[in-house]
Backbone bond lengths (Angstrom), bond angles and torsions (degrees), N, CA, C in turn:
res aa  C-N    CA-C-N  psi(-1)  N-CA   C-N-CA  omega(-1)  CA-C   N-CA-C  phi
1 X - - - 1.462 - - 1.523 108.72 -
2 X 1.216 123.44 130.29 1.672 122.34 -178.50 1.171 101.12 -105.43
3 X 1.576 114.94 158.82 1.281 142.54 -154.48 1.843 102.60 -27.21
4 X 2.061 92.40 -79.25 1.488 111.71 -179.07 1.611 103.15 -23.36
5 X 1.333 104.18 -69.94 1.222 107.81 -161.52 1.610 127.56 -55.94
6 X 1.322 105.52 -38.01 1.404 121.04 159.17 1.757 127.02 -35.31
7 X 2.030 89.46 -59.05 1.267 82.18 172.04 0.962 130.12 -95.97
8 X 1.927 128.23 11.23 1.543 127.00 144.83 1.045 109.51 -31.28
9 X 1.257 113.49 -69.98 1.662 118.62 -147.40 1.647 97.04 -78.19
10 X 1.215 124.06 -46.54 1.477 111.92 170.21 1.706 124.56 -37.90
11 X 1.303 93.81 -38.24 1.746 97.99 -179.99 1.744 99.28 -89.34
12 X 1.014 123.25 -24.08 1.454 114.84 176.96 1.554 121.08 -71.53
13 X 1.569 101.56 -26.90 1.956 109.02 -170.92 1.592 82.56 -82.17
14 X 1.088 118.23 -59.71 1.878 127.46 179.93 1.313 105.26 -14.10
15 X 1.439 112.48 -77.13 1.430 132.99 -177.47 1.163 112.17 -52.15
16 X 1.428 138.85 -34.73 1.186 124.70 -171.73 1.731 106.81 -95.78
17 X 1.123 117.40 -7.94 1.627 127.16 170.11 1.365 129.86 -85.74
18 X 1.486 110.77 -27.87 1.494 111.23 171.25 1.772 106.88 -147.57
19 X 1.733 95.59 175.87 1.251 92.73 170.62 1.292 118.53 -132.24
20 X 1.354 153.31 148.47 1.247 131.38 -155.15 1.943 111.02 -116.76
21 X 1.463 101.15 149.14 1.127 79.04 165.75 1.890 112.92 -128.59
22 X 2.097 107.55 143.34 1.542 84.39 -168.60 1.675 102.03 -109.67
23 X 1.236 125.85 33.46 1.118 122.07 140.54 1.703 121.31 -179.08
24 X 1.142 125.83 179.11 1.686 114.08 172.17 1.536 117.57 -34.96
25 X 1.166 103.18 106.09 1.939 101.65 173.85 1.302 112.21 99.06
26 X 1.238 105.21 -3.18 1.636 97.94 -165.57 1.606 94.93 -130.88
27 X 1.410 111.18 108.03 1.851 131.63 169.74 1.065 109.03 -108.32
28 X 1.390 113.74 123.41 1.275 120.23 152.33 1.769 142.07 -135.73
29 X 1.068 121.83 156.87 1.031 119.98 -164.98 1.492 105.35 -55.56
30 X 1.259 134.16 163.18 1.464 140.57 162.66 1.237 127.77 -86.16
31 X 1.568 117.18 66.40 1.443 120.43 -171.38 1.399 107.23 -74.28
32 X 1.654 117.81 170.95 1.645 134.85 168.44 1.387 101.20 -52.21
33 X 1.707 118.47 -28.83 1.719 96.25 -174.29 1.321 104.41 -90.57
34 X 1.497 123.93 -24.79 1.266 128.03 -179.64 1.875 130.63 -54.28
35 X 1.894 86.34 -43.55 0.817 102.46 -169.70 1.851 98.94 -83.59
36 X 1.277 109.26 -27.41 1.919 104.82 171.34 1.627 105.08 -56.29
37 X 1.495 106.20 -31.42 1.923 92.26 -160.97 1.850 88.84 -73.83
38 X 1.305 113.29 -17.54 1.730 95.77 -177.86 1.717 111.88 -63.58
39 X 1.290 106.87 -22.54 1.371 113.42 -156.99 1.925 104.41 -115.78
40 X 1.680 110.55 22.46 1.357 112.77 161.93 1.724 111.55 -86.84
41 X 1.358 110.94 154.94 1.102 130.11 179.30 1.854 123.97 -44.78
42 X 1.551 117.88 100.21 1.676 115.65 177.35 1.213 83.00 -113.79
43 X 1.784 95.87 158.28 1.667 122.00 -177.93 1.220 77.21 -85.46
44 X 1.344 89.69 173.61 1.748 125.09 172.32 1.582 110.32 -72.82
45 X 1.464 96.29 -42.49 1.237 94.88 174.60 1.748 150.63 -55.86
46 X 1.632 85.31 -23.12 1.466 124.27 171.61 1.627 97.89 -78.10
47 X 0.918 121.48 -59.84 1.452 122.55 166.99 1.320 148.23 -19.69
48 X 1.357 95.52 -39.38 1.605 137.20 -179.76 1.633 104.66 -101.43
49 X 1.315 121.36 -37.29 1.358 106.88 166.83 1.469 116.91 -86.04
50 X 1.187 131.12 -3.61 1.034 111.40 -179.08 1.771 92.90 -106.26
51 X 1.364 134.47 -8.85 1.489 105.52 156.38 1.649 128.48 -54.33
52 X 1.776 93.53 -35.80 1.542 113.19 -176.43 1.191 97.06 -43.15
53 X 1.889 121.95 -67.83 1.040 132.25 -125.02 2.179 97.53 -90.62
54 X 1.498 89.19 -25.74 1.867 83.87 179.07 1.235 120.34 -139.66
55 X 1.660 117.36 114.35 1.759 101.00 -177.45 1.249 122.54 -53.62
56 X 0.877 134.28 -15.67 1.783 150.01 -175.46 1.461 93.77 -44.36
57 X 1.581 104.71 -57.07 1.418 97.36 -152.42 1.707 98.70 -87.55
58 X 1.754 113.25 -39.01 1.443 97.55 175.28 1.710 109.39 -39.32
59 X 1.269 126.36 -60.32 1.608 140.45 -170.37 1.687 91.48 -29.05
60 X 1.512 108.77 -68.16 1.115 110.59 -168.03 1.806 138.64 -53.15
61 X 1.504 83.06 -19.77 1.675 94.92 -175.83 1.275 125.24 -88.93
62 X 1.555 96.75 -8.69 1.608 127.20 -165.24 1.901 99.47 -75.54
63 X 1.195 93.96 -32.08 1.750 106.14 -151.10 1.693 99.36 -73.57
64 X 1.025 122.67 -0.75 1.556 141.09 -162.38 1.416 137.60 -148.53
65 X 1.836 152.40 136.54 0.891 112.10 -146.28 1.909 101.08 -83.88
66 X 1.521 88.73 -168.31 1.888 85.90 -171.91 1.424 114.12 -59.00
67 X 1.376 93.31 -47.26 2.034 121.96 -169.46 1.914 92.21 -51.17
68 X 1.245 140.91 2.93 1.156 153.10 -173.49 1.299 113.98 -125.65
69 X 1.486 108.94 -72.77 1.423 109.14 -173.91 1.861 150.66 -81.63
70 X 1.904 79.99 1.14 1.408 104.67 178.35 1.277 103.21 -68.23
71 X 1.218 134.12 -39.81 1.575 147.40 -154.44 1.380 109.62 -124.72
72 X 1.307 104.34 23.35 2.033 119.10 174.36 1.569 104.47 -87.54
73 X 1.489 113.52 138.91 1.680 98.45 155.69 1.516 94.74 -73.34
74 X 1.611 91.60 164.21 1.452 104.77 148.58 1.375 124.66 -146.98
75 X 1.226 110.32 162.70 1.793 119.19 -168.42 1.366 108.23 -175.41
76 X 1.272 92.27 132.83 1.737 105.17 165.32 1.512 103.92 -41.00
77 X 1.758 94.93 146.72 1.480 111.19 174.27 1.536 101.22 -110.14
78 X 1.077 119.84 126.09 1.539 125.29 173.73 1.336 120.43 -78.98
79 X 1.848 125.93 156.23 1.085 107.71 -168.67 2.233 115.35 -69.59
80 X 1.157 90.13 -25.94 1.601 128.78 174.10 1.928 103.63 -60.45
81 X 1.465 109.85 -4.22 1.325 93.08 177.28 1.485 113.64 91.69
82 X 1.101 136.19 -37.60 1.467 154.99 146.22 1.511 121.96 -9.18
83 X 1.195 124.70 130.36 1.652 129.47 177.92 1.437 110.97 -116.60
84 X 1.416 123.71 119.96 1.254 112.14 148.42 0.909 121.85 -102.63
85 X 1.272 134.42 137.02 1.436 147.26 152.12 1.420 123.97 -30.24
86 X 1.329 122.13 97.63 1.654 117.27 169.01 1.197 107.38 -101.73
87 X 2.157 143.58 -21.26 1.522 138.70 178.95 1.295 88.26 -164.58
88 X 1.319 95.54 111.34 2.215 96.55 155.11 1.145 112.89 -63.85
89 X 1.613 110.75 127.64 1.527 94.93 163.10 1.731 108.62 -93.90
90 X 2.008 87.63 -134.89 1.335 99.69 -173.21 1.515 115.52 -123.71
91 X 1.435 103.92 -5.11 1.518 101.84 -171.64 1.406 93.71 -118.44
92 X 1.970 110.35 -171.19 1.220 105.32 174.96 1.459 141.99 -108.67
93 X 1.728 102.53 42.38 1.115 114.53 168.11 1.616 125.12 -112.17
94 X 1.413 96.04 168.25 1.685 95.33 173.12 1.343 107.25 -140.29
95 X 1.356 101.99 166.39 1.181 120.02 -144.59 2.131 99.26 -129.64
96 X 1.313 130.81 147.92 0.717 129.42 166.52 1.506 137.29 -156.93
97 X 1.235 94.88 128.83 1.798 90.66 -168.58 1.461 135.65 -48.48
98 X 1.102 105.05 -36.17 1.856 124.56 174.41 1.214 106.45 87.94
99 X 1.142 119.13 -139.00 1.524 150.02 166.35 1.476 132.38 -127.27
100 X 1.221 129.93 85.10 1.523 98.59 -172.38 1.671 116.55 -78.36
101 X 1.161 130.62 -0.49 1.362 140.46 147.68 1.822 119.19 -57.69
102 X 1.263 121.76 23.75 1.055 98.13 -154.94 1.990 101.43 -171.49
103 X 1.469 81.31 110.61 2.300 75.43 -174.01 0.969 116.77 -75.85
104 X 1.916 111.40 127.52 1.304 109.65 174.96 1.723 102.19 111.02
105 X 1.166 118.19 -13.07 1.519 130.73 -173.25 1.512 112.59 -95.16
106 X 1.486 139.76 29.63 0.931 133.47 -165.75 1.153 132.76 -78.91
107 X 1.722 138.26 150.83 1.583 111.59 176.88 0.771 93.40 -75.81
108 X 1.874 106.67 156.01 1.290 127.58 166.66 1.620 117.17 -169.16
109 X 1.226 119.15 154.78 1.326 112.30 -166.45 1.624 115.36 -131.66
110 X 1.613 133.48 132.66 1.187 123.50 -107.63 1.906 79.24 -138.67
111 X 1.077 104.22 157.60 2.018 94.22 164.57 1.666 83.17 -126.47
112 X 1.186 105.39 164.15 1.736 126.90 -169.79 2.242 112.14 -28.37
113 X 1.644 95.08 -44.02 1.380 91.09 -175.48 0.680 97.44 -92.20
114 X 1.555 156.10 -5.84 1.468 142.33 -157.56 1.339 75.40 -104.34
115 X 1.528 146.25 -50.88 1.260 107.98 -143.34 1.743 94.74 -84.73
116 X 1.389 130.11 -45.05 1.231 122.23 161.48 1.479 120.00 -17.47
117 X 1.230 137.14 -58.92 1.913 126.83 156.41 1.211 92.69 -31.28
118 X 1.490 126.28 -81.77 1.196 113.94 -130.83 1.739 125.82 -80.45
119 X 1.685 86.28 -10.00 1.692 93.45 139.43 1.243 155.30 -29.41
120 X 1.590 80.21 -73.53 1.832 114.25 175.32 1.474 107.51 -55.92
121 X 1.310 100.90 -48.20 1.767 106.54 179.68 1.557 104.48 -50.72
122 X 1.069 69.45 -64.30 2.482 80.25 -164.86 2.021 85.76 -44.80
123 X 0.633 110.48 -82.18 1.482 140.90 -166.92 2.233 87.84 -30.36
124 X 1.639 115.65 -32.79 1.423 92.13 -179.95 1.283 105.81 87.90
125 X 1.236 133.94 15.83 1.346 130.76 -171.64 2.040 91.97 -89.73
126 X 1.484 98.57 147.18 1.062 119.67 166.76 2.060 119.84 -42.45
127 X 1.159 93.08 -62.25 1.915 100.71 -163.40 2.286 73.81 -129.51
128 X 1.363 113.23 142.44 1.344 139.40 128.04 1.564 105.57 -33.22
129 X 1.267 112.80 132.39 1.303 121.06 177.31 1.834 131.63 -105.26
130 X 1.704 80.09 -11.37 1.741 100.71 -177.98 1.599 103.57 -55.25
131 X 1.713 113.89 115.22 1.551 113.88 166.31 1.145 126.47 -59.09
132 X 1.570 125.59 -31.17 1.223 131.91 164.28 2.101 113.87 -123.78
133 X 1.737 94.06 170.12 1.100 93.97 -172.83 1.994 120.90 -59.86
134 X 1.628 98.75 154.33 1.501 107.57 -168.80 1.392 95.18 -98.12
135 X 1.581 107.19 -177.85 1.523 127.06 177.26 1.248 112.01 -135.88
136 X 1.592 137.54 119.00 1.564 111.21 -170.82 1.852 72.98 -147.03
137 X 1.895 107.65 135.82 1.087 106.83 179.80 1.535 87.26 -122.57
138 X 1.583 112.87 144.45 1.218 130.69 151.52 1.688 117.36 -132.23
139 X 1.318 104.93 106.51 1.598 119.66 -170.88 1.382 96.90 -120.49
140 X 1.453 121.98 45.18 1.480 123.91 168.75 1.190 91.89 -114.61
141 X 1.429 125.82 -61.56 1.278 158.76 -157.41 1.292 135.83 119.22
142 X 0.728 136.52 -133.86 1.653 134.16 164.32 2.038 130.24 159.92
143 X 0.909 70.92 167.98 2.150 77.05 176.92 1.099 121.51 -103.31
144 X 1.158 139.03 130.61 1.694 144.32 172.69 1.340 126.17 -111.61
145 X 0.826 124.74 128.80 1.635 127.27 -175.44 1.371 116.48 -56.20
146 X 1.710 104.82 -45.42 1.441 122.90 -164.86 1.353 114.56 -178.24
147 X 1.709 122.53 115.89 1.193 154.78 160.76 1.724 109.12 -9.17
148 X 1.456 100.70 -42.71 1.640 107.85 -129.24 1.558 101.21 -125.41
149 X 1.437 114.88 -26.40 1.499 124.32 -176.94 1.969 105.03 -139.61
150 X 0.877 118.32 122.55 1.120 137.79 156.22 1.685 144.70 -57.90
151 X 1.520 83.52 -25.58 1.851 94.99 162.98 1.521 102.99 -114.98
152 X 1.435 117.28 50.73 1.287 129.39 160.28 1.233 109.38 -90.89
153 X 2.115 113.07 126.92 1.280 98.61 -174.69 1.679 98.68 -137.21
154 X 1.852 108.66 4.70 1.003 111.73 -164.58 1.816 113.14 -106.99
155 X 1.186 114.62 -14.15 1.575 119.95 -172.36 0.880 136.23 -78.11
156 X 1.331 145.93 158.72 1.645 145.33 -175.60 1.714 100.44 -51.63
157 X 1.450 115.84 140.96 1.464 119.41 157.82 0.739 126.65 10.61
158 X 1.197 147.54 -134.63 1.619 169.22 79.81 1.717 102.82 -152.88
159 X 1.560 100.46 91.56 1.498 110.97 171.64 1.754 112.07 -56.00
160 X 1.149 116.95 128.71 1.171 149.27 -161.76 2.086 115.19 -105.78
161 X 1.319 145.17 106.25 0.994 116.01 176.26 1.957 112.02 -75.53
162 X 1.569 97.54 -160.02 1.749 102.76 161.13 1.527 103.29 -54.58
163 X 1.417 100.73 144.76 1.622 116.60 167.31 1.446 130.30 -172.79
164 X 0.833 114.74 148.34 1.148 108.75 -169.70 1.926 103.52 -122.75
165 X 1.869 127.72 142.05 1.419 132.84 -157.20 1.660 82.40 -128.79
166 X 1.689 96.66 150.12 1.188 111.38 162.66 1.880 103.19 -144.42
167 X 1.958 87.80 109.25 1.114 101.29 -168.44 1.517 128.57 -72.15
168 X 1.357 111.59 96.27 1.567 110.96 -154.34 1.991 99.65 -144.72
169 X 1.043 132.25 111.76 1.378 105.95 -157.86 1.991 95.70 -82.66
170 X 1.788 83.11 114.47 1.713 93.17 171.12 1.448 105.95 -82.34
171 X 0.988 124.62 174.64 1.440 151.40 162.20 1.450 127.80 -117.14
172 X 1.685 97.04 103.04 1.232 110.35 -157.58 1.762 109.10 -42.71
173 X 1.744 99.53 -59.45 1.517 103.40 179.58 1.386 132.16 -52.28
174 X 1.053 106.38 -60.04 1.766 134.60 156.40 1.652 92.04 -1.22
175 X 1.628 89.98 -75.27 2.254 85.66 -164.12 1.229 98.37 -108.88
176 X 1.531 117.37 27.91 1.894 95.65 167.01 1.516 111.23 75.12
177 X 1.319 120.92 19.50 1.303 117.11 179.91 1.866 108.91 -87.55
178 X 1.436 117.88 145.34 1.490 120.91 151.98 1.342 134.25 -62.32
179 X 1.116 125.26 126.36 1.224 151.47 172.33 1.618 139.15 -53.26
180 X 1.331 93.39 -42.69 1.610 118.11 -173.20 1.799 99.65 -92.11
181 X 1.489 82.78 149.33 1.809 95.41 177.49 2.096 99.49 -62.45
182 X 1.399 113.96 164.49 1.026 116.06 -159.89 1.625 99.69 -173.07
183 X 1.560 105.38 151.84 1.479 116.22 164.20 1.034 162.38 -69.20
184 X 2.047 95.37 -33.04 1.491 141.83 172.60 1.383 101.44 -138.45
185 X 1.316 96.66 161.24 1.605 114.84 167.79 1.360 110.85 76.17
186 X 1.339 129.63 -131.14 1.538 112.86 174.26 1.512 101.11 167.16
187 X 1.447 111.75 134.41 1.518 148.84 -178.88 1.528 118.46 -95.80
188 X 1.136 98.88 163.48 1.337 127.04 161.39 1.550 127.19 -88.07
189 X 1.077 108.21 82.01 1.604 111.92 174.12 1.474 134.88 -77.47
190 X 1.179 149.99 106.43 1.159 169.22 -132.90 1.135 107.53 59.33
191 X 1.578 143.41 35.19 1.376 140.71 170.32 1.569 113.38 -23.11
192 X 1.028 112.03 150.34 1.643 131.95 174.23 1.564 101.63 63.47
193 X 1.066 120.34 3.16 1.775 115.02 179.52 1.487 112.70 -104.69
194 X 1.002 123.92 149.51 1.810 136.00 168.53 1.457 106.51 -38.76
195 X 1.444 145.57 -29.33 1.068 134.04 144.49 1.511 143.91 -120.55
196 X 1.723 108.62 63.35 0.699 136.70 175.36 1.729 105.41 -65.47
197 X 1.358 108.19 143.82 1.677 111.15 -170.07 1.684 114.88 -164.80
198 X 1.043 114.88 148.14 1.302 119.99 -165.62 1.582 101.28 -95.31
199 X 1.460 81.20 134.43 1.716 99.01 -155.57 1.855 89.24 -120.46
200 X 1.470 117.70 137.70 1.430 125.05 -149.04 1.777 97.18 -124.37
201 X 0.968 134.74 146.80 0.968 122.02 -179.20 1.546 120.37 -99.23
202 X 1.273 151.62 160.38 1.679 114.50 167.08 1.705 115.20 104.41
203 X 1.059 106.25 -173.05 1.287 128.53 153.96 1.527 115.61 -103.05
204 X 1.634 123.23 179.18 1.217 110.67 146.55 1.284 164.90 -94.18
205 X 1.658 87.76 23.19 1.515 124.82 -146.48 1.915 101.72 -137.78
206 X 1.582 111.01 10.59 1.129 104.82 -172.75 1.661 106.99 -89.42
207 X 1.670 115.76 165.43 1.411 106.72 -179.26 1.707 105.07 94.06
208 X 1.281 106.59 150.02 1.731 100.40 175.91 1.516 116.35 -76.16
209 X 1.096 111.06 147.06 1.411 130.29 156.76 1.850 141.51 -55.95
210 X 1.170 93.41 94.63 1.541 93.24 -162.99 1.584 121.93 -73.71
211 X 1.564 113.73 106.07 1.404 119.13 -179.54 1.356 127.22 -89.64
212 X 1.466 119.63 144.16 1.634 107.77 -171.60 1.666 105.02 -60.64
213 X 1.269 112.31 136.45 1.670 103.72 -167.74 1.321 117.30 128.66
214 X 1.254 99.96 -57.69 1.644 131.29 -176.00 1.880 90.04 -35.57
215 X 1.539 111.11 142.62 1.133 137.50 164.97 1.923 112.01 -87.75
216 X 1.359 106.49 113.49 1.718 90.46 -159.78 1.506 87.51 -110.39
217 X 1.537 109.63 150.23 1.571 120.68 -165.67 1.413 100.96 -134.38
218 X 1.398 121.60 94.26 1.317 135.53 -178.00 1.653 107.18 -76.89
219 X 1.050 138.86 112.94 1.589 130.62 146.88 1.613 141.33 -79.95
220 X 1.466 87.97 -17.05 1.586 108.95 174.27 1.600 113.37 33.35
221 X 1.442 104.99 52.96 1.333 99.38 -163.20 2.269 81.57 -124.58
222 X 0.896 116.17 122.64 1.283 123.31 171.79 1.818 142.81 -116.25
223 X 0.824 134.36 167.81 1.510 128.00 -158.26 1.744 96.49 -145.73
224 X 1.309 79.78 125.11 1.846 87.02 163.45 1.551 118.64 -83.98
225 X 1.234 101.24 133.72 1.712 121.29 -171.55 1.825 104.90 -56.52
């Protein structure tokens, strides 16, 4: 797929997943031109003042790594599915502050199919519609209602560390994956459901760093899960 074409369809899945809004009173749909003015050229410098100027967006940039989120739009996600605009970026993700008052509201920052799931979800849709796999990083952390069901809106917490989901429905059995919420390593969350997704534990940068040189110390000593 070359560039153009890429970012057709990027602004086309976009558009059909949210709608934006760019100020009090004023909604609008997420057209190809709309969605191009998200993806025209801001300095850095603009960038930096508008962290100054709103925690929203610092919150938001946090949730993702930099090499991503410097050059993310971002905007509130509404409960309605809805975007407002707080900084266009330049690439094709977004970024969002959440709530920290609020379960289930987490920052997190989305690339085109990931945020499409997380649409569908909010939105109650039957099956996720993303054709290929999503990206949704949350390196704040976050709260979950429930492991196991997704239109859970009534249950205790479930404190969550950093993590990062790749919205793709795995199958827990299939590859031997875990099930249960967890600290390290990484599960399958909503198993057996239409949006079931591999849920990562961490950052992507956790654990030491292996340098050419490096002295490597194998123990091969292991534990069943």
């Amino acid at each position: 797929m070359n560039m153009r074409t890429r970012r057709d369809f990027v602004i086309a899945a976009i558009g059909t997943a949210a709608s934006l809004s760019s100020g009090p009173g004023r909604s609008l749909v997420l057209s190809k031109e709309t969605y191009s003015d998200l993806l025209t050229a801001k300095t850095k410098g603009q960038q930096m003042r508008d962290q100054a100027e709103d925690p929203r967006i610092t919150r938001a940039r946090l949730s993702g790594p930099e090499q991503v989120t410097r050059n993310a739009t971002v905007a509130e996600l509404g409960a309605d599915g809805t975007l407002t605009v707080l900084a266009k970026g330049t690439n094709e993700w977004v970024c969002v502050p959440g709530n920290e008052n609020k379960i289930g509201e987490p920052p997190m920052c989305m690339n085109p199919m990931g945020m499409l799931w997380m649409m569908d979800a909010m939105q109650g849709k039957p099956t996720p519609t993303n054709k290929s796999p999503g990206m949704i990083y949350m390196l704040c952390g976050a709260t979950q209602r429930s492991n196991t069901d997704p239109s859970d809106k009534t249950s205790p917490a479930i404190p969550i560390g950093p993590h990062w989901m790749i919205t793709w429905p795995f199958d827990a059995k299939e590859y031997g994956l875990p099930t249960t919420v967890r600290d390290n390593g990484a599960w399958v969350m909503f198993a057996g459901t239409p949006f079931a997704y591999l849920h990562v534990c961490g950052t992507p940068w956790d654990g030491k760093e292996y340098r050419e040189g490096d002295e490597a110390v194998w123990t091969m000593r292991y534990t069943r899960p």
